[in-house]
VOBA-1610 file (N, C-alpha, C; in pm, whole numbers, padded with zeros to 5 digits, always signed):
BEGIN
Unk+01262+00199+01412Unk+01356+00144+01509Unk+01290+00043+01602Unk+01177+00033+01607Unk+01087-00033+01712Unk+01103-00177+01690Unk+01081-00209+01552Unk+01136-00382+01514Unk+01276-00348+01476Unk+01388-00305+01442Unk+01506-00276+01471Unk+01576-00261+01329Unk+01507-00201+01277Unk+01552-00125+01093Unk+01546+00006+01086Unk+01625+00038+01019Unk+01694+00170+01046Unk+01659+00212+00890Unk+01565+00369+00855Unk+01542+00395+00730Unk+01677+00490+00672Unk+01708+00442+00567Unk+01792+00531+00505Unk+01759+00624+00367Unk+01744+00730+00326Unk+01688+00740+00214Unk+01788+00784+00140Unk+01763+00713-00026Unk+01899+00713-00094Unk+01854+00859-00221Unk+02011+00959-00198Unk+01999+01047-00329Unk+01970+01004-00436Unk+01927+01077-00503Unk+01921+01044-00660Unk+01809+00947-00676Unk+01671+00896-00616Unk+01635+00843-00687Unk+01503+00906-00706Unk+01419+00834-00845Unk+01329+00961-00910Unk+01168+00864-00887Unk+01054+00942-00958Unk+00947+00884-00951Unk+00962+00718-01009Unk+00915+00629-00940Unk+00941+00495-00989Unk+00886+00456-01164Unk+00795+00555-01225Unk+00802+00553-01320Unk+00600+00446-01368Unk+00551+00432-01260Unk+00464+00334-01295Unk+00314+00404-01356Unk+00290+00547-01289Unk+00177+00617-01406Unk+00253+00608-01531Unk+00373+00631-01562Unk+00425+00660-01710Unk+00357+00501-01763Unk+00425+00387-01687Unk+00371+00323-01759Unk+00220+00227-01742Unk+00107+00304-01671Unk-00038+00270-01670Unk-00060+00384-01816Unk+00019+00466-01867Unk-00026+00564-01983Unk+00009+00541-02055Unk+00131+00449-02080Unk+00138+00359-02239Unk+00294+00442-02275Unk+00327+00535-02143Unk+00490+00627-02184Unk+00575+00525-02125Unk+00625+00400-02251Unk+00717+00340-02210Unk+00850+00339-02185Unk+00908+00411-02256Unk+01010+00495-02314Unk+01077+00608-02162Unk+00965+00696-02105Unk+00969+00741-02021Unk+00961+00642-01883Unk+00881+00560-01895Unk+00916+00454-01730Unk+01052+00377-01736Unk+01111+00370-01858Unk+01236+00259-01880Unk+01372+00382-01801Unk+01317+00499-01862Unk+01455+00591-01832Unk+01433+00645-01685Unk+01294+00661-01621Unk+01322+00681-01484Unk+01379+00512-01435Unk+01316+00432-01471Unk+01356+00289-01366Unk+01499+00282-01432Unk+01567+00318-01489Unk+01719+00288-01471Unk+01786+00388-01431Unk+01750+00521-01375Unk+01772+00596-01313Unk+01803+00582-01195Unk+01654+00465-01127Unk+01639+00448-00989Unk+01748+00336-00955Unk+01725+00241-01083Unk+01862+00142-01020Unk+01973+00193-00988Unk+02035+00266-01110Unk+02174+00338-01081Unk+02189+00404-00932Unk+02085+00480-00886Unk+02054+00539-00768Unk+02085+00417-00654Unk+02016+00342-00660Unk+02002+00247-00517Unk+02161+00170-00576Unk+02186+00161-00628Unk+02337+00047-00662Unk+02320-00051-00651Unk+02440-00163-00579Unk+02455-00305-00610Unk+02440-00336-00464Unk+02400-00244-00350Unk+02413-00330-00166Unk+02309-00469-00238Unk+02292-00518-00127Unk+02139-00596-00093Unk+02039-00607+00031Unk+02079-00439+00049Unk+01986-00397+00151Unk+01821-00414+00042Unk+01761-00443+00155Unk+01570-00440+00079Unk+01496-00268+00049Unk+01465-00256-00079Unk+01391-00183-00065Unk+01262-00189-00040Unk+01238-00086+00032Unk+01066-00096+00082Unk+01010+00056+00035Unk+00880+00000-00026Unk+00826+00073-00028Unk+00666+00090-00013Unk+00646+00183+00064Unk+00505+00210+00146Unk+00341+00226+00007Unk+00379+00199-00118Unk+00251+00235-00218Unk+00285+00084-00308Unk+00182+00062-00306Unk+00121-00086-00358Unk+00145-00068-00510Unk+00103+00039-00607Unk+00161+00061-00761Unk+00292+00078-00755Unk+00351+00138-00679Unk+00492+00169-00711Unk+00577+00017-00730Unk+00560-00054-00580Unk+00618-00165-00537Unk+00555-00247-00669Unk+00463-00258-00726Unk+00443-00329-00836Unk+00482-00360-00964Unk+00581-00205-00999Unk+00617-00201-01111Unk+00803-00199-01082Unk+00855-00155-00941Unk+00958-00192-00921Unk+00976-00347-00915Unk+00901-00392-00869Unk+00960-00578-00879Unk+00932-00624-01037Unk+00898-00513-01138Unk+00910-00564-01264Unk+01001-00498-01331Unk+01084-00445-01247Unk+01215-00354-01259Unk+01352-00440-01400Unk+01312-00558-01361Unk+01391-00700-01487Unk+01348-00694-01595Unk+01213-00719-01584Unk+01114-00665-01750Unk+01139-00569-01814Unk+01120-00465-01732Unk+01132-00307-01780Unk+01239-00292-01866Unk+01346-00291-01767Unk+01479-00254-01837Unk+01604-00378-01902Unk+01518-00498-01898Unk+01645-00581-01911Unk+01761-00618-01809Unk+01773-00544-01776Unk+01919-00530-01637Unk+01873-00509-01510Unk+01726-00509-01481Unk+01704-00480-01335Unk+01685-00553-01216Unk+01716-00715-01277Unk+01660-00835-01217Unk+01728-00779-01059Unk+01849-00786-01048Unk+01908-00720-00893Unk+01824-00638-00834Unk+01844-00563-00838Unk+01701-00426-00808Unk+01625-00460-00765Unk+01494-00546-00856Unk+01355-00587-00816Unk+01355-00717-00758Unk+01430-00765-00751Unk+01461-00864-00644Unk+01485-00828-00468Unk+01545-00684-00450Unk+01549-00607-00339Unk+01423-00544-00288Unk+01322-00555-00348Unk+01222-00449-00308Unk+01107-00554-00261Unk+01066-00497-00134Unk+00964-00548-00049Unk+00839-00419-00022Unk+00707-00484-00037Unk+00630-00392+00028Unk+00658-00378+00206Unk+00632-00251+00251Unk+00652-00236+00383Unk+00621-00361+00489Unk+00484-00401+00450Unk+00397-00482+00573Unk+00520-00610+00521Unk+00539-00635+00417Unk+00639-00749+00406Unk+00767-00742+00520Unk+00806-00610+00461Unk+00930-00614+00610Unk+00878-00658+00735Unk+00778-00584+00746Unk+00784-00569+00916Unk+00673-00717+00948Unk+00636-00775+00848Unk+00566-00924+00896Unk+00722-01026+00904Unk+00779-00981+00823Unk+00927-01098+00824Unk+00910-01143+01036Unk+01039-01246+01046Unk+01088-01216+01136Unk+00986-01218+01268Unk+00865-01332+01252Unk+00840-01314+01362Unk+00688-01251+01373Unk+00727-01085+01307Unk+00596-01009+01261Unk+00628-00905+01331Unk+00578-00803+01328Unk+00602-00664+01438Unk+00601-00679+01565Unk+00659-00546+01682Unk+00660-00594+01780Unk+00549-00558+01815Unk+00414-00636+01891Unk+00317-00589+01976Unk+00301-00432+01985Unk+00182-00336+01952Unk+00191-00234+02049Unk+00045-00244+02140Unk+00035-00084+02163Unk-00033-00058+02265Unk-00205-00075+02222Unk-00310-00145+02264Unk-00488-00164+02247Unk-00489-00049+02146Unk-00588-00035+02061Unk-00648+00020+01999Unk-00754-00037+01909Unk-00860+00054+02006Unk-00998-00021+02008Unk-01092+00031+01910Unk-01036-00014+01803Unk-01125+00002+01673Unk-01175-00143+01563Unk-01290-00043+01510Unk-01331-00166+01379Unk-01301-00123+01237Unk-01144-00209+01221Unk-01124-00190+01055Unk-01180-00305+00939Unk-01206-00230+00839Unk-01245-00255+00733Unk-01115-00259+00599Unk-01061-00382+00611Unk-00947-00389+00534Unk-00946-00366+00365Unk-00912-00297+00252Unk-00955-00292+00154Unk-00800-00326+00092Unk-00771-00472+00023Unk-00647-00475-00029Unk-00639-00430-00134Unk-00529-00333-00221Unk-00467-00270-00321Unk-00490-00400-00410Unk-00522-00393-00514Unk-00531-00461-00630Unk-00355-00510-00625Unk-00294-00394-00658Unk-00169-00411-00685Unk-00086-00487-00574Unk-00140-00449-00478Unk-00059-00510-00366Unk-00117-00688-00349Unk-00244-00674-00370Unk-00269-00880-00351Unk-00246-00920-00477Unk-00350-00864-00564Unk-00343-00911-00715Unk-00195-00976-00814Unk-00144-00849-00790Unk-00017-00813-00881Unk+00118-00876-00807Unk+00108-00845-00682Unk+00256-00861-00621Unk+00226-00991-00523Unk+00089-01045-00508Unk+00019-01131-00411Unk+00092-01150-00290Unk+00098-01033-00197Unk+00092-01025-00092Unk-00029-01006-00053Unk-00051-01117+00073Unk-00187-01109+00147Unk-00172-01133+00258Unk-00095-01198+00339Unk-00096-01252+00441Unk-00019-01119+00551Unk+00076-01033+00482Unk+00204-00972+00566Unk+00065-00860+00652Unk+00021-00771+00591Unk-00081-00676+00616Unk-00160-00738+00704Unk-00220-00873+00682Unk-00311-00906+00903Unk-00190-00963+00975Unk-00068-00917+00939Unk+00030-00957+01060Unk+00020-00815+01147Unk+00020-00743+01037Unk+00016-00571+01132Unk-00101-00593+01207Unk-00209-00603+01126Unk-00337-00610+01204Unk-00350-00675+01352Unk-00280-00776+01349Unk-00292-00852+01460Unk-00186-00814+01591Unk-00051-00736+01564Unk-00001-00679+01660Unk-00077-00600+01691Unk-00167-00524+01685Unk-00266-00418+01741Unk-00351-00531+01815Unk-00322-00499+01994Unk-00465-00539+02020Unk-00556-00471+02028Unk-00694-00520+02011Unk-00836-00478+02059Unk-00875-00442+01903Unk-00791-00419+01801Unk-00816-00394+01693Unk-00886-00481+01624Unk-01031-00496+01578Unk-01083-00584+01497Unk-01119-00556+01404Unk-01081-00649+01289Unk-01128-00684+01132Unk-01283-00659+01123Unk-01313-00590+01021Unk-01427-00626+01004Unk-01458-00676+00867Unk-01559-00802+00844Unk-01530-00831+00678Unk-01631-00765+00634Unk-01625-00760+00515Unk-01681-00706+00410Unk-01626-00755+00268Unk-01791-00790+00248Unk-01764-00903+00086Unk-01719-00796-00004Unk-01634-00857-00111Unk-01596-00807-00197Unk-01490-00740-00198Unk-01439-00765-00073Unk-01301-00644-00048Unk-01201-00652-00135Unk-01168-00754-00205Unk-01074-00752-00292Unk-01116-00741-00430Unk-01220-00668-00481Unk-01238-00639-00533Unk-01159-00533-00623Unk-01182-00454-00710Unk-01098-00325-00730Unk-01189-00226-00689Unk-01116-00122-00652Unk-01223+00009-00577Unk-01217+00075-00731Unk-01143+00093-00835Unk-01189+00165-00924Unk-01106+00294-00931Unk-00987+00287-00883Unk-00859+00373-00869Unk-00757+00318-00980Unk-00731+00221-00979Unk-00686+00136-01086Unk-00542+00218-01169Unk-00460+00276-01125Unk-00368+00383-01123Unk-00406+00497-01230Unk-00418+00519-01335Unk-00492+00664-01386Unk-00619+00627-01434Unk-00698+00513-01382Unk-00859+00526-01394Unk-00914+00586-01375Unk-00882+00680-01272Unk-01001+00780-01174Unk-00977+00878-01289Unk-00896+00942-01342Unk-00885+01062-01471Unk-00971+01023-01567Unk-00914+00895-01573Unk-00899+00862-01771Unk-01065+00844-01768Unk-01095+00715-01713Unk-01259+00698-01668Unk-01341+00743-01585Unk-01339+00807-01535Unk-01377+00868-01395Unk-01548+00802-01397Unk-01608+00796-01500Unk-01771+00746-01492Unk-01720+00611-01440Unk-01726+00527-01524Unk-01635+00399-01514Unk-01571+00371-01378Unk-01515+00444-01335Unk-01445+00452-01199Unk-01533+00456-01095Unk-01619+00528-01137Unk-01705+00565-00951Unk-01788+00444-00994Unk-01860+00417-01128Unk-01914+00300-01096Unk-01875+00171-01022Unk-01748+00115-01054Unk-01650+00064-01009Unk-01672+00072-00832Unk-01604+00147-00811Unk-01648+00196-00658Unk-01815+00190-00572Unk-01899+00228-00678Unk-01977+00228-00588Unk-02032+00113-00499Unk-02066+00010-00585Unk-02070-00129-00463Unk-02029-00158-00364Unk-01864-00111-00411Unk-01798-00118-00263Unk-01859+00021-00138Unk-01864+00065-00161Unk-01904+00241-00056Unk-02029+00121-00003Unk-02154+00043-00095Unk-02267+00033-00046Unk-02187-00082+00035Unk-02132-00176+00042Unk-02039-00268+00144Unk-01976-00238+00272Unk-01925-00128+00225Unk-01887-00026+00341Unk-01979+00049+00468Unk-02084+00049+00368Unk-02165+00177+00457Unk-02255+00015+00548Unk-02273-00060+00482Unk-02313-00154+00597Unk-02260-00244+00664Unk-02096-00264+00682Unk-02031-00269+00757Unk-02003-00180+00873Unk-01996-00076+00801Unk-01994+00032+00951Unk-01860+00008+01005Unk-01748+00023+00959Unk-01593+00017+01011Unk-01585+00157+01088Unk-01493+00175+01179Unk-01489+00293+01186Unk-01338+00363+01153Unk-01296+00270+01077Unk-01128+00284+00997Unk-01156+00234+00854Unk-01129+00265+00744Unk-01091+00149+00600Unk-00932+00187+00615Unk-00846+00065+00580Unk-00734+00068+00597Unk-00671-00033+00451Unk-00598+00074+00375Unk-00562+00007+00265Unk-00420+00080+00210Unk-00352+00011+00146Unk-00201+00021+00116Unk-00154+00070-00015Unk-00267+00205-00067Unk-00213+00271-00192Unk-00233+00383-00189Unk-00187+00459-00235Unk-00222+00580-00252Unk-00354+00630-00334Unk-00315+00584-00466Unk-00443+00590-00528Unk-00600+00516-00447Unk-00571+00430-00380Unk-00707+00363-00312Unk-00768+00464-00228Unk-00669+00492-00139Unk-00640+00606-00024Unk-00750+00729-00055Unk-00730+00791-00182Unk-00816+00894-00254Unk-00895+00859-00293Unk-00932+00730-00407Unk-01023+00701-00408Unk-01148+00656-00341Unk-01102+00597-00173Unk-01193+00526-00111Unk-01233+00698+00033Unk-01117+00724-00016Unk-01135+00852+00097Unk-01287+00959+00013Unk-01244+00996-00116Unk-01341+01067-00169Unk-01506+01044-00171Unk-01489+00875-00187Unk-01635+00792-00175Unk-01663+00847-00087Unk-01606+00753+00037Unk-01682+00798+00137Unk-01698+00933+00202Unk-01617+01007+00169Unk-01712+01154+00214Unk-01863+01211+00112Unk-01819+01146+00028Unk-01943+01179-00096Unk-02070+01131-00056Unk-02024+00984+00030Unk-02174+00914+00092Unk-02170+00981+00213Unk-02102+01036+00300Unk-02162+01070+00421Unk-02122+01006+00512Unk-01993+00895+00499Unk-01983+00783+00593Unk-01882+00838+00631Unk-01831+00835+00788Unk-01734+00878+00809Unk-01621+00800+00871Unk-01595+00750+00794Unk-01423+00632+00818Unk-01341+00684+00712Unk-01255+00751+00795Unk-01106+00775+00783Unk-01064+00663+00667Unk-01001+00715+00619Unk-00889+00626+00525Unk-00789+00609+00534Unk-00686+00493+00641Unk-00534+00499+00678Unk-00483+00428+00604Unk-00333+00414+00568Unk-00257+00294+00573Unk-00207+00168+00671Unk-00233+00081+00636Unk-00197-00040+00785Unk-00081+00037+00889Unk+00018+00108+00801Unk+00155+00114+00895Unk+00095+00251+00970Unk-00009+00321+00933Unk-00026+00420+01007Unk-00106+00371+01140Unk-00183+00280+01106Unk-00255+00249+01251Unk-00140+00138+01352Unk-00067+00130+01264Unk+00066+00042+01386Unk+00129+00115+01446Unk+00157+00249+01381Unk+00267+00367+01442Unk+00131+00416+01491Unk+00024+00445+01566Unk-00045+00454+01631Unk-00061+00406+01725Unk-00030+00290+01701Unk-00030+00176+01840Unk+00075+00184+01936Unk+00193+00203+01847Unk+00398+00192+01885Unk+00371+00358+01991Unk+00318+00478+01891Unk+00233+00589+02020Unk+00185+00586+02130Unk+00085+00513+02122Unk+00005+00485+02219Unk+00090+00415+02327Unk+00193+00338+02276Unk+00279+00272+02377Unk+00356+00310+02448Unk+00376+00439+02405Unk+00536+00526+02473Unk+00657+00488+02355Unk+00663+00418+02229Unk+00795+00392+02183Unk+00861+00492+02132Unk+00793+00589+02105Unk+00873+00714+02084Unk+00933+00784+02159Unk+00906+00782+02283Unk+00921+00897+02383Unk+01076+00880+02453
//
């Protein structure tokens, strides 16, 4: 409510279907994603959604099924909404050093880059910290961490050694799978930065402000 969107969550709709199809179950991602269309209908309200794989394979919602071009035309990653329009509203200092790690899926795939340091930047006192290679892949890669798991942490590890000499005292990245993956590293090395999502350190800030209260 703080930038002035109102969440609604709609019955009936199912897993977006995108491990089915990182596993080659095409058959199974076609029948949940026309599930989900039928679910959301014909408005042209935006969907948003907060995980960087999901939002990746819904805006290929046309591909998938033939009939979904409507659909995946509606769907925005979150930081997209709330950068529209201006960008979020300001909140309250929060005096930390993040270490931004973008979702493959979310720059790569859907190439959003810019909406995510709009959040960043309504936070004051909040500073970026760089670190080469960030767009790299951490090695989560949606069922990599199972399927490869050697492969995977190798993947990862460069980044942890990037990390650990940056010294963030946040990594802040927009997947779920990253989320675990970059969360597990770093407890494995000993480093202790939290693993948020951007919108969590904004609704931290909107806290810190009183907008809830």
């Amino acid at each position: 409510h703080v930038n002035g969107y109102e969440v609604r969550e709609v019955a009936g709709q199912v897993c977006c279907g995108a491990l089915h199809a990182h596993a080659g179950l095409g058959e199974a991602a076609r029948a949940l994603a026309r599930m989900n269309v039928t679910a959301f209908g014909d408005g042209d309200e935006p969907i948003v959604v907060n995980s960087a794989g999901c939002g990746a394979l819904l805006k290929e919602y046309g591909h998938l099924t033939g009939d979904g071009e409507r659909f995946a035309a509606r769907v925005r990653d979150v930081t997209e909404l709330l950068a529209a329009n201006g960008g979020p509203v300001p909140g309250a200092p929060l005096d930390l050093h993040v270490a931004y790690d973008p979702p493959c899926h979310l720059l790569h795939a859907q190439r959003v880059a810019d909406p995510p340091q709009r959040l960043f930047a309504a936070i004051p006192l909040l500073r970026l910290v760089t670190v080469p290679g960030a767009a790299d892949c951490c090695g989560s890669a949606g069922l990599f961490t199972l399927l490869e798991p050697e492969m995977s942490r190798a993947v990862l590890h460069p980044k942890l050694d990037r990390l650990r000499a940056a010294a963030p005292q946040v990594v802040a990245t927009g997947n779920p799978g990253c989320v675990m993956q970059l969360g597990a590293g770093l407890a494995a090395r000993g480093i202790r930065a939290p693993v948020r999502h951007p919108v969590e350190l904004l609704d931290a800030s909107y806290r810190a402000a009183g907008w809830y209260e």
